[in-house]
N, C-alpha and C positions, 0 to 999 in steps of 0.2 A: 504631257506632264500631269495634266491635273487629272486623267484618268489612271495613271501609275501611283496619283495620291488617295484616289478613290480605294482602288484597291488593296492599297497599305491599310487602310483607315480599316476598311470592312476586313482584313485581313486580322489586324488586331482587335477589332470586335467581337470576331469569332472567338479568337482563341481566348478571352475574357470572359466572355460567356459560358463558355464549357468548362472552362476553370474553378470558376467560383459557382459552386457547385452547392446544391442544398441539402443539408442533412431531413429523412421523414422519422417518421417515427415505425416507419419499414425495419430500423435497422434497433427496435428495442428488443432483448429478449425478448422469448413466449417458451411457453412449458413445452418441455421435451429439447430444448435446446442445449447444445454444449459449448460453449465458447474456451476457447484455446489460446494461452500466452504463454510466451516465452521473457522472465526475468533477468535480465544483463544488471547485477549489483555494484558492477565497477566499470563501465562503458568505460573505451578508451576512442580517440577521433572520433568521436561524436561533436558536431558542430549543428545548435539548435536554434541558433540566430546566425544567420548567412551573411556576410557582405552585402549589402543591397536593401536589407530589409527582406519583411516577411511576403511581399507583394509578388507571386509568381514565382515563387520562389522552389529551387529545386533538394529536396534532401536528403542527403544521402544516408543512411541508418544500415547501409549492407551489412556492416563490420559486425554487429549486434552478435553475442550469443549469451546462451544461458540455462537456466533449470525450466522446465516445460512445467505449469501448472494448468488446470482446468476445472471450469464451472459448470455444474450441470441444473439447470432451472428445471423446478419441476412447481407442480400443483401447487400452493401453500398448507394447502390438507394435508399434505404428503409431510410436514415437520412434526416432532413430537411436541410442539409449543404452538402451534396455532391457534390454539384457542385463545392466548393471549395478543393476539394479533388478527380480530375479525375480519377489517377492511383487507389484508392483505391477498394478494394477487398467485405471488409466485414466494419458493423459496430456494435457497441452495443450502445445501447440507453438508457438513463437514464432521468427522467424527474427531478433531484437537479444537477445533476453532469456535463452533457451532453454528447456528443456523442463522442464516441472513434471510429477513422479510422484505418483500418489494409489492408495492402498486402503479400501477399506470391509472394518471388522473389528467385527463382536459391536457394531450401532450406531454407530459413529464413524467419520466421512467422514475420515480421515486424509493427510496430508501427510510423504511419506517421503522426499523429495528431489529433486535436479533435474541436468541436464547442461546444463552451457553457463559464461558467465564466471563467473571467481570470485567468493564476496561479498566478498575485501575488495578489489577492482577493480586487481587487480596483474596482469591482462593475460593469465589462461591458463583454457584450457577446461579442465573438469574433471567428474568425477560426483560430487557432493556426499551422500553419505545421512546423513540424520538419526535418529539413534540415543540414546532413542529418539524413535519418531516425535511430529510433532504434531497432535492431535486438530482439524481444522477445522472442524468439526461434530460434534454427539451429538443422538443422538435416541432415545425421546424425550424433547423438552426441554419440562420445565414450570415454570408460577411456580415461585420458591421455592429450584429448584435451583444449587446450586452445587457446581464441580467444579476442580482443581487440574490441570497438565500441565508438562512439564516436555520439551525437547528439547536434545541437545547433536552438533556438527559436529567434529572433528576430520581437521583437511587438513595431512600431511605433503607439501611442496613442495622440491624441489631446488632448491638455487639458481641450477644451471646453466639452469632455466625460469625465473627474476627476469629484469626488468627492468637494464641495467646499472647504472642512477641509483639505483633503489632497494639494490641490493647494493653500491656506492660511499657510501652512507649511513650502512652500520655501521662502528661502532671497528675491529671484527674482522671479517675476512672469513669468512662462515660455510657452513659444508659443507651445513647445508638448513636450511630452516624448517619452523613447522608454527603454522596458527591454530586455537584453540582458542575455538568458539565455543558461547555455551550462554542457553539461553533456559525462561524461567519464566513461565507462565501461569495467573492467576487470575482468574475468570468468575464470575459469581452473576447469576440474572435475578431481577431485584427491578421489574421494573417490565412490566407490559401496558396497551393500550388499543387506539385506532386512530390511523393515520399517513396525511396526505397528501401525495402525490409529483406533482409534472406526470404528470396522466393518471389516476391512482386514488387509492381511497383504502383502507386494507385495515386486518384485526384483527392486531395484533402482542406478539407478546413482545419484555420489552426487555432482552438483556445487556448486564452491565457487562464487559468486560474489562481487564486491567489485564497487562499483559506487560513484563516487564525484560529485558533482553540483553545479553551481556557478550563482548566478541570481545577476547580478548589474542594476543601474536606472541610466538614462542620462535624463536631458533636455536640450532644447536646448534653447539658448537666444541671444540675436543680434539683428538686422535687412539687410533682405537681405544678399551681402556677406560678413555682416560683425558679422554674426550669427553663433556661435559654440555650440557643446557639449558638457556639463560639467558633469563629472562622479558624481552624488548626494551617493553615496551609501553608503560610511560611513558618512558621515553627517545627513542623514535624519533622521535614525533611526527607520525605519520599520522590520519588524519581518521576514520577508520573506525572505531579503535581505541578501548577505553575501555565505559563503561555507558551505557545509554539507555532509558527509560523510554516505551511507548506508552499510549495509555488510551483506548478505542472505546467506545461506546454502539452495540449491533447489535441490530437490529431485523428478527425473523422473524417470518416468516407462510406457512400452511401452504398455502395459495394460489399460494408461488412459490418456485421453485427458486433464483434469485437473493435474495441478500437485499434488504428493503424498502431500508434504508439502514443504513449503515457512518458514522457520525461519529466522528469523533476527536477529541480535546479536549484545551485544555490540561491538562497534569499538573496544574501548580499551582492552575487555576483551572478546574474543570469545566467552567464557564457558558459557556466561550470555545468556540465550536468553529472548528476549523483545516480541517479538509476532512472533505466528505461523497461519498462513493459511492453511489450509490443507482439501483432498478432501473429500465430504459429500457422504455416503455411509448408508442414511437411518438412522442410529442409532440414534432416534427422541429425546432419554434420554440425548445425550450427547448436546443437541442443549436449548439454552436457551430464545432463541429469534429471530422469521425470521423476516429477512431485507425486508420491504416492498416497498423500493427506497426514503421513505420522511424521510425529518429531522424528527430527534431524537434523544432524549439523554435514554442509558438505565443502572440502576445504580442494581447492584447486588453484594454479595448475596443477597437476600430479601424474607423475614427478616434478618437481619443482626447484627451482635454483636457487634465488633468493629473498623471495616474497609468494606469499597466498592470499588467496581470500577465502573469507569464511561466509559460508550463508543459512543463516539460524530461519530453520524454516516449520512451519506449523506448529509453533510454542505457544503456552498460556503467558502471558504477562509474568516478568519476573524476573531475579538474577540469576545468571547461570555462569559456570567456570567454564573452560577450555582450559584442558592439559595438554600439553604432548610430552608423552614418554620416550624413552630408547628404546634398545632392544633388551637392555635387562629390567627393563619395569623401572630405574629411575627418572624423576620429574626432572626434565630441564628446561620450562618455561608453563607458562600459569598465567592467565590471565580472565577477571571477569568482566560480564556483560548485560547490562540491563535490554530484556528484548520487550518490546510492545508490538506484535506483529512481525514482517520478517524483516530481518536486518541482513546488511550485507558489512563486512569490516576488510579488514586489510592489514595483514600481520609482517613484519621482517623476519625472517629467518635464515637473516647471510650468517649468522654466528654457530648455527647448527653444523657440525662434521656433516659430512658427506654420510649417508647411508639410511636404514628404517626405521620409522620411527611409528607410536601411536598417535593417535587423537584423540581424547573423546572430552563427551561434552556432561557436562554434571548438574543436576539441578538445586534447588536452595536447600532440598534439603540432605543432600548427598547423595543421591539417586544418580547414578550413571545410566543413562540414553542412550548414548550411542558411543561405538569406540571404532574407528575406523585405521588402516596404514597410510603412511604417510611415506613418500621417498622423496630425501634430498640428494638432489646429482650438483656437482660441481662441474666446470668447461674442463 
């Protein structure tokens, strides 16, 4: 008996061991790298807290599919903005989005800023750094650990670079602006096991992350010293503006430089999850649509019976409509959409007859991007 406990005991020590696994900093980028995901906007049976708790826990994410997107790290010299970005390491390049700066400091894969449109989608290039930076990795990462990070943005804008509409908005006409944007990050991995994705299955640590962000607008008005800044941000009534809370479940393994999966979840309700990223591993069935880096809107299933989703991908900051037409060019449904990044939605379309119809997708200033078919089937 107590040798059949011995061996229980060393038996679950082993598998303990192997399990809770440590992330190195083996698995940060380095230039020349491409890292590969696949975006599921509307996961369905996705279950990201198990019965039992997170402790050995087994997961299952087979079901996943989605649009195939990819990052390609290269030199930072390699960006048309590096010079506004010394310290920085690597960068990835995007010709809608623009270019993302990164360094690696004393273990943390860091996130120092980027060139290209603004974040709050008022229409102008710019080099944004973040000061200070944010940690997008630490290694190494083991159970147990938790850790705090904190970044904040500060973009003085002239007005004479606004939009005419948006500077005819204010009471007063203002000599410049400036958004002041600031972001708070807290991470604890409390949970390991193993995870399955179309194509593998791998040992993972699992963070929590929980991130709040607050972007306010000031102008300023006066003259000389008798010119201050006036907080516009509830009053103006821009979409951007204001607090917002994100909350991920991220799941590393030291097997891959991409992460296993990225879930996001309701605030309010963990259980719920809202979109999964997660790493692409060949399995060309589960992929619906590769990301070629231009705007695009792509609406699926298709054909479809009675509901779609849409997924607004590689946009600048901004509103945009979604029509869908008939066959004779009449509109029979309309709807807009505020994108900051990619969005994924979810439309009814039981009321459409049966047959083809258009899509497309239109920007603020009535610029049509994209027009794609559409078929609705009925049973």
């Amino acid at each position: 008996m107590r040798l059949s406990i011995l061996v229980l005991l060393f038996s679950c020590c082993a598998f303990i061991g192997s399990a809770q696994i440590t992330i190195t900093s083996a698995t940060f980028p380095v230039a020349g790298d491409t890292l590969r995901t696949v975006i599921d906007g509307l996961p369905s049976n996705i279950v990201v807290n198990p019965a039992g708790g997170a402790i050995g826990a087994n997961w299952d994410f087979s079901s996943l599919q989605g649009v195939l997107n990819q990052s390609v790290y290269q030199p930072a010299s390699a960006g048309a903005g590096a010079a506004s970005f010394p310290n920085a390491d690597l960068v990835t390049i995007s010709g809608v989005t623009g270019e993302n700066y990164y360094n690696v400091v004393d273990g943390s894969f860091q996130f120092i800023g980027y060139q290209g449109p603004d974040p709050a989608g008022l229409g102008i290039d710019l080099a944004v750094n973040i000061n200070p930076s944010l940690q997008e990795r630490i290694a190494p990462l083991d159970f147990g650990d938790t850790y705090t990070d904190e970044g904040a943005v500060l973009l003085p804008v002239s007005a004479d670079d606004l939009p005419g509409a948006l500077v005819d908005s204010f009471a007063i006409t203002p000599d410049s602006l400036r958004l002041r944007l600031s972001i708070d990050r807290t991470a604890f991995v409390e949970g390991w096991g193993t995870m399955t994705i179309p194509g593998g299955t791998y040992d993972v640590l699992r963070e929590k992350r929980i991130e709040e962000s607050e972007a306010r607008l000031d102008i300023k008005v006066g003259i000389g010293p008798f010119s201050e800044w006036v907080d516009v941000t509830d009053i103006i009534g821009l979409e951007f503006l204001g607090k917002d809370t994100t909350t991920t479940y991220r799941f590393y393994s030291e097997d891959s430089k991409e992460l296993i999966a990225i879930a996001t979840v309701d605030n309010e309700n963990n259980d719920l999850v809202r979109l999964v990223e997660y790493k692409y591993n060949d399995v060309t069935t589960n992929i619906r649509y590769v990301n070629n880096g231009k705007p695009d809107l792509l609406a699926y299933p298709n054909p479809a019976i009675e509901d779609i989703r849409l997924e607004f991908m590689n946009l600048p900051a901004g509103t945009y409509t979604v029509k869908i037409l008939n066959i004779l060019g009449i509109e029979v449904w309309e709807e807009n959409y505020y994108v900051q990044g990619d969005l994924m939605a979810e439309v009814d379309i039981s009321k459409l007859r049966k047959g083809t119809y258009l899509y497309s997708l239109v920007n603020q200033n009535g610029k049509t991007i994209s027009t794609k078919r559409l078929i609705v089937m009925r049973p």
